[in-house]
Every structure is written in structure tokens, then in C-alpha cells.
Steps between C-alpha positions, in 0.01 A plus 500: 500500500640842392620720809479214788898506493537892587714624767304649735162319546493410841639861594350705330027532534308674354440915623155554554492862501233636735241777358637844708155693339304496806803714684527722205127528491461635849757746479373634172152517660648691783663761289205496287279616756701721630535653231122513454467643855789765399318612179162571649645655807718743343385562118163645371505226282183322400429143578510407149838643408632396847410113356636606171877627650475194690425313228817600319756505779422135600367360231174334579160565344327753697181225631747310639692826706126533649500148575843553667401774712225310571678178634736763679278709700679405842888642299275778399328616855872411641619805253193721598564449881906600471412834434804492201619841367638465143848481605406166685424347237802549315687323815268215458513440124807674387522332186156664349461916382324655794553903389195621493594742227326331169158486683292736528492711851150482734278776453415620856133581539437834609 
């Protein structure tokens, strides 16, 4: 039989790579929500284009960023309850744009 005489049979199994997603997945949910919790604390931006920027910077359809948030509430009322100024979350996600110079500033009410 072809390849029963190889060096290294006995020493050498198989790898059986294990699936890392569900780690990945919860710290891209995190951030996503954050995120989500940064852009409708600090922008004027609509809930549509707020799915739509969201959309494009993690790229996922914008139903399932709802369902996200949705599945996330308890990340989500954890960011609501810290109180975070938009510095903090720079310290928290470093890696992601948090100027809040291409959005749009609130528009107090007077």
C-alpha cells in the first residue's frame, strides 16, 4: 500500500485545528456595540445612518447589527451605566477612529 512505509507515522497525528470564531465573535460584538452606544451618545446621527456607518466599518448587513445589539443588551446597559466620555473609549478600543470630527456635532435644543 502506497505511504504505509513513511517515516513518521506513529509520531506524527493528525492537527485538528479548533474553530477560534466564537472568541473573535464576542470581542467584535463588544466593540460593535460600543461603538453603537458611542455613535448615538455623541453624534446627531440618525438611526439609519448610524446602522449604515456600522454597516461599513464591520462589515455585517445592517439586520443582523440590530440583531447584535439585540443579543448584547447586557454589553450595551454595561456601556450606558460607565458614564464613558469619548476619550474612554479610545482607551478601551484603541485600535478603532473615535474623533468625533467627521460626524456631525449635537444640536442643543434651546
Amino acid at each position: 500500500m502506497r505511504g504505509s512505509r513513511t517515516i513518521f507515522t506513529e509520531t506524527l497525528k493528525p492537527f485538528k485545528k479548533e474553530k477560534g470564531k466564537r472568541h473573535f465573535s464576542a470581542k467584535r460584538n463588544t466593540a460593535l456595540v460600543y461603538r453603537y452606544f458611542f455613535y448615538t451618545k455623541f453624534t446627531g446621527l440618525r438611526y439609519e445612518i448610524i446602522l449604515e456607518k456600522l454597516s461599513d466599518e464591520f462589515f455585517i448587513a445592517p439586520i443582523t447589527i440590530i440583531e447584535l445589539i439585540s443579543d448584547n443588551m447586557v454589553i450595551l446597559e454595561e456601556a450606558k451605566s460607565k458614564n464613558m466620555s469619548a476619550t474612554d473609549f479610545k482607551t478601551h478600543f484603541p485600535t478603532l477612529d473615535w474623533n468625533l470630527e467627521d460626524t456631525p456635532k449635537k444640536i442643543a435644543h434651546v
